[in-house]
C-alpha positions as CSV (number, residue, x, y, z in Angstrom):
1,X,12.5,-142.9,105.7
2,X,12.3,-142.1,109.3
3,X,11.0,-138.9,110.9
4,X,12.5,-138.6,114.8
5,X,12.8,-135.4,116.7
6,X,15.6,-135.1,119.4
7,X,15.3,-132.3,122.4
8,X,18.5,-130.9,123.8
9,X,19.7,-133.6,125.4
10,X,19.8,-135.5,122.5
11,X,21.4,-133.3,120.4
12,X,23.8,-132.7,123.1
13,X,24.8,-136.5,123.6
14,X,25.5,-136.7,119.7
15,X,27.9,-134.0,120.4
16,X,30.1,-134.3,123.4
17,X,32.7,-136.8,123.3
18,X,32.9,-136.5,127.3
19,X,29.4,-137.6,127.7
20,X,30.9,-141.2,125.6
21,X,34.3,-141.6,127.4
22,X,32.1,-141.5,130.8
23,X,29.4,-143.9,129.4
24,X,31.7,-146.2,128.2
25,X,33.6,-146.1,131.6
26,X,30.5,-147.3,133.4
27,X,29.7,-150.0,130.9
28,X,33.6,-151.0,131.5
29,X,32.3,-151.5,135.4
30,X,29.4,-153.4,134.4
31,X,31.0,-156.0,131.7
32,X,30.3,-159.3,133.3
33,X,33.3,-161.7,134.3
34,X,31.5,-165.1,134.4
35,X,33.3,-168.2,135.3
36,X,34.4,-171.2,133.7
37,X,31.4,-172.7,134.5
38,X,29.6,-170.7,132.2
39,X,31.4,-172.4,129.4
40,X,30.6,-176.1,129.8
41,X,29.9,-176.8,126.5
42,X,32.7,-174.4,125.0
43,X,35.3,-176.5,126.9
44,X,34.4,-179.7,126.7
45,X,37.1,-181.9,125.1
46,X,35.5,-182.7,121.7
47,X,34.9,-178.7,121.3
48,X,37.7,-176.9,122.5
49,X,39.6,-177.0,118.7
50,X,36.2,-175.5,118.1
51,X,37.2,-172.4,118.9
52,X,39.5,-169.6,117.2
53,X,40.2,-167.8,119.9
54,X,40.4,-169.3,123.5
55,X,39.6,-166.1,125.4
56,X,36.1,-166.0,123.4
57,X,34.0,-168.7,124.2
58,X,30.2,-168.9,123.7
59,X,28.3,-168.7,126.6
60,X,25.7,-172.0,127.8
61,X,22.6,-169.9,128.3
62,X,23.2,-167.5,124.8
63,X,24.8,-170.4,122.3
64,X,22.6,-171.4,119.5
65,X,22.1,-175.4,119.9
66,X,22.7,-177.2,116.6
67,X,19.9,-179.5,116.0
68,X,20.5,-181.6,113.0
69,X,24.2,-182.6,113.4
70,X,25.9,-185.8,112.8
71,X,26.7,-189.0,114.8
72,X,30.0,-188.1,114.7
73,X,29.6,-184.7,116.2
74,X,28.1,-182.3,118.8
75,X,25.8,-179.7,119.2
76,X,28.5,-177.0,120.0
77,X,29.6,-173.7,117.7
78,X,30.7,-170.9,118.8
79,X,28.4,-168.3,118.5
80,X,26.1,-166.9,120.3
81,X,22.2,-165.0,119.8
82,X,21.7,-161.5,120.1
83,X,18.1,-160.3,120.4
84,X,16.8,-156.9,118.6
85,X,13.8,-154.8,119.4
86,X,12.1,-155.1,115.7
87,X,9.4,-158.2,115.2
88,X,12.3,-161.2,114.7
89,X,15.0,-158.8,114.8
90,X,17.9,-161.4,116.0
91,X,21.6,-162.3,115.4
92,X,23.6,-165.2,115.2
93,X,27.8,-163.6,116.4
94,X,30.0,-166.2,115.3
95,X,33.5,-166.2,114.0
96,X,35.0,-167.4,110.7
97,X,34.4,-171.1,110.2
98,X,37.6,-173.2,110.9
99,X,38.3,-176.2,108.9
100,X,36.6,-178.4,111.2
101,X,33.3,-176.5,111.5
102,X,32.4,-174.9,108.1
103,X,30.1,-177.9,108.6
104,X,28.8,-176.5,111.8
105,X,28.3,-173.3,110.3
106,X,26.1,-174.2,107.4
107,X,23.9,-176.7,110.6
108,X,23.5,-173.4,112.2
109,X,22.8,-171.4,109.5
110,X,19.8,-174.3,108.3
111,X,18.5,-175.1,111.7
112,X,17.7,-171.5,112.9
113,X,16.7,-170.6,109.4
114,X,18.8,-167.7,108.5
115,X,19.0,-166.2,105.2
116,X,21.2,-163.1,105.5
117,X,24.7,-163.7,106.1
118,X,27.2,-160.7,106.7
119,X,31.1,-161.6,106.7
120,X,33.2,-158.5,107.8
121,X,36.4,-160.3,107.5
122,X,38.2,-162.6,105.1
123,X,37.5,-166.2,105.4
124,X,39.9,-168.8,106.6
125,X,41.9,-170.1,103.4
126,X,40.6,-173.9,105.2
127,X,37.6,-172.7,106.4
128,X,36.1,-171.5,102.4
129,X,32.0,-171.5,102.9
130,X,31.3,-171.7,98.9
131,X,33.3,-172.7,95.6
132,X,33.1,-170.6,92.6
133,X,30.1,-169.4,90.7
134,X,27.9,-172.9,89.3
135,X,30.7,-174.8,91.4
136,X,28.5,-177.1,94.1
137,X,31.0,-177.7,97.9
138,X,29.9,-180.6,99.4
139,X,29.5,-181.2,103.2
140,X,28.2,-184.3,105.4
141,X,24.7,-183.4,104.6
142,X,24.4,-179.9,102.8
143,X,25.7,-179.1,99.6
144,X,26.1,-175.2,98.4
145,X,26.1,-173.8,95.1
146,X,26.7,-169.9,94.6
147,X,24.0,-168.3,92.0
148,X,25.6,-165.3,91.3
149,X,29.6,-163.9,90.6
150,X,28.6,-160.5,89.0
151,X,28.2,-158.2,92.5
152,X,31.3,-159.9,94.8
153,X,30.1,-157.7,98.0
154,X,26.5,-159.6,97.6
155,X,26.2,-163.7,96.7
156,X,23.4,-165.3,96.4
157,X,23.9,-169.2,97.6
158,X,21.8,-172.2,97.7
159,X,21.7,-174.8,100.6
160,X,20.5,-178.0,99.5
161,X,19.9,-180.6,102.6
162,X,19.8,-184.1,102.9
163,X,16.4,-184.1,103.4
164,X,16.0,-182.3,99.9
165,X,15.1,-178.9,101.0
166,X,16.8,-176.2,100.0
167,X,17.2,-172.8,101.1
168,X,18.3,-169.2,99.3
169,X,21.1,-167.7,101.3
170,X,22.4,-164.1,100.5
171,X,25.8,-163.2,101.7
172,X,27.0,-159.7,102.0
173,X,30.9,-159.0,102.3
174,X,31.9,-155.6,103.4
175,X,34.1,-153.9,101.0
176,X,37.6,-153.4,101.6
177,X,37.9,-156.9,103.7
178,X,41.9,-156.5,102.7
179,X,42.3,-154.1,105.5
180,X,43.7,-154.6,108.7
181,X,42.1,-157.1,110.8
182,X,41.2,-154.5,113.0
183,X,40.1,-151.4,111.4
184,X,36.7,-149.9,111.2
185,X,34.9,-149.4,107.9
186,X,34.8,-145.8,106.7
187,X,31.2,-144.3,108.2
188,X,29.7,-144.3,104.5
189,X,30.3,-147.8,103.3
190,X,29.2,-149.4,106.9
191,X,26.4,-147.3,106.7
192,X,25.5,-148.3,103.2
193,X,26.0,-151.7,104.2
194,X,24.0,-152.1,107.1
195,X,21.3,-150.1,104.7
196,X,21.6,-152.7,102.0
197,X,21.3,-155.7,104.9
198,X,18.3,-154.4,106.7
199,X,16.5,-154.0,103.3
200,X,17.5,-157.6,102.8
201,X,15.9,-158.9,106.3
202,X,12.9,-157.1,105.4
203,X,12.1,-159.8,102.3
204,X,13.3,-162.8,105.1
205,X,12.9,-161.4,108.7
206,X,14.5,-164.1,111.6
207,X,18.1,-164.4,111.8
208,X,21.2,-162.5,110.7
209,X,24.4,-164.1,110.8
210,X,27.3,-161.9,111.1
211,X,30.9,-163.5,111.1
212,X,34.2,-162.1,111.8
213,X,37.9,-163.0,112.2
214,X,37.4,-164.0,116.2
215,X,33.8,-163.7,116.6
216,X,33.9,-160.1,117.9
217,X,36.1,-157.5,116.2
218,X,33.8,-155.7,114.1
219,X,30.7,-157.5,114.9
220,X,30.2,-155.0,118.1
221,X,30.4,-152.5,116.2
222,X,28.0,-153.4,113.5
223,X,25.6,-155.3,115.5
224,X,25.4,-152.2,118.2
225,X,25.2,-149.8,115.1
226,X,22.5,-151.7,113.8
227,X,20.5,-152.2,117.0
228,X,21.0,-148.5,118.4
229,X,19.0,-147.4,114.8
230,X,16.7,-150.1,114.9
231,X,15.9,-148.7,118.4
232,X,16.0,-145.3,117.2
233,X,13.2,-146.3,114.8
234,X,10.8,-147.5,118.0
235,X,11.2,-145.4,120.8
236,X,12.2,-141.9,118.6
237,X,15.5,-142.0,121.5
238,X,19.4,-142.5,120.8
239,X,20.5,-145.1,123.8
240,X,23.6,-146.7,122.7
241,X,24.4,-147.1,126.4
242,X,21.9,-149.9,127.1
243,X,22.1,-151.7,123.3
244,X,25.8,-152.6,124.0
245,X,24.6,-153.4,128.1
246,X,22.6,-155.8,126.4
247,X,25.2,-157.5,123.7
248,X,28.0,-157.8,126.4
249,X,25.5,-159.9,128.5
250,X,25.8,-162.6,126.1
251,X,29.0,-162.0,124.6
252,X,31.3,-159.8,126.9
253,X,34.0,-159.4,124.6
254,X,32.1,-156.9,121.9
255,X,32.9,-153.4,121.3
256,X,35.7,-153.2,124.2
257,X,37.3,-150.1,122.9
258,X,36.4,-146.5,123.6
259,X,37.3,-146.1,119.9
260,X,34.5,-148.1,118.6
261,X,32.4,-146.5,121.3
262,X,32.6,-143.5,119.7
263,X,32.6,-144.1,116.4
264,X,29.0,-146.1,116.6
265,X,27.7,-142.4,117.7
266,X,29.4,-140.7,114.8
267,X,27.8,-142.9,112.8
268,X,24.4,-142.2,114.3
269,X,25.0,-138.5,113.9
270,X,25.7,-139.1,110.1
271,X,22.9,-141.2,109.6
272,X,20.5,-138.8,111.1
273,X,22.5,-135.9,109.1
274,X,21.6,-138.1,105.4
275,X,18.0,-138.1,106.8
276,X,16.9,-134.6,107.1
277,X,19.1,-134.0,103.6
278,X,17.1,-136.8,102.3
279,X,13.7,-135.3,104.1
280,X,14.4,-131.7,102.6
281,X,15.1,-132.9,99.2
């Protein structure tokens, strides 16, 4: 449990929704627009079915490069890495796997070692990452077998590689994924879940892959919740201004609405609210 103590100020920006609307005007202003040149590797003509959505593209300098891929393809995904502020606080964005690239997926997911998972949205129906519990999928050269079927909104997998290592992979679902594509998690569970993943990357550290419909939607939102507390922890100071500066550097397209904007304080505020109950208990 965390012990922070906020001056006026503070307390003041939890408070006034005029102080977000002007904020998030000025981080409108300072979105990058790169060019198309940004994108080589996103539009090349072997990738471009790579992608979901054509307006989100992964940018050359932030993409994670797949390292162990096949003959027969490339070291593209679309994804790209977020830094945190904690020792090997990182994330891998990326969107739901498409038919085509589950296989990429699972390459990124070995090759920058990452063993927490987070899917905010429902998989493709041709884009499935696991079978059934004891049931092993099969890819060029990774097979996965799910442990566990008991707790749904937290699997346990296991990637076996060609080269006969194998990795334990937990994969947290947020709960209620048959809502609309768009809508935010109630405060509570999103809270609870970003809880119950931290905990998680405290056993593992290094990478957390979060994936959602496009690659975006939601993931702001998480990702700048996540980081605006983690920061919180550090430097005792709420700055959810400069967290999201720093995400829409590398992906431009998260957390675009003044909605979401909002909503990432509100959850600050009842974060900070559970705290002191939790401290007074």
């Amino acid at each position: 449990m965390i012990s922070i103590h906020f001056g006026p100020r503070q307390k003041t920006i939890l408070r006034n929704q005029k102080f977000y609307k002007v904020e998030f005007q000025r981080l409108e202003t300072l979105r990058p627009l790169y060019p198309s040149s940004a994108f080589t590797a996103a539009t090349l003509k072997e990738n471009v079915s790579k992608n979901s959505a054509k307006n989100t593209l992964a940018h050359d300098r932030y993409r994670p490069y797949l390292m162990s891929y096949g003959k027969t393809r490339s070291d593209y995904i679309n994804a790209v890495i977020i830094p945190g502020y904690a020792d090997q606080s990182k994330f891998l964005v990326t969107q739901c796997p498409l038919e085509g690239t589950v296989v990429d997926f699972w390459t990124m997911v070995y090759d920058h070692d990452s063993k927490v998972v987070v899917l905010l949205d429902q998989l493709n129906k041709k884009g499935q990452l696991w079978s059934g519990k004891n049931e092993v999928m099969e890819f060029e050269h990774f097979t996965i077998l799910q442990e566990n079927a008991s707790n749904t909104e937290q699997l346990q997998l296991t990637l076996h590689s060609k080269k006969k290592e194998q990795r334990k992979i937990t994969v947290f679902t947020a709960p209620k994924l048959n809502v609309a594509s768009d809508a935010m998690l109630p405060s509570n569970i999103l809270l609870d879940l970003l809880k119950t993943v931290k905990d998680c990357w405290e056993q593992h550290r290094g990478f957390i892959t979060v994936v959602s419909s496009d690659g975006c939607t939601k993931i702001g939102l998480f990702v700048a919740l996540y980081l605006s507390l983690e920061k919180m922890e550090i430097d005792d100071e709420i700055d959810v201004f400069q967290v999201v500066r720093a995400m829409q550097v590398r992906r431009p397209e998260l957390l675009t609405e003044l909605e979401e904007y909002e909503y990432c304080y509100k959850c600050i505020k009842e974060y900070l609210e559970r705290d002191s109950l939790y401290a007074n208990m």
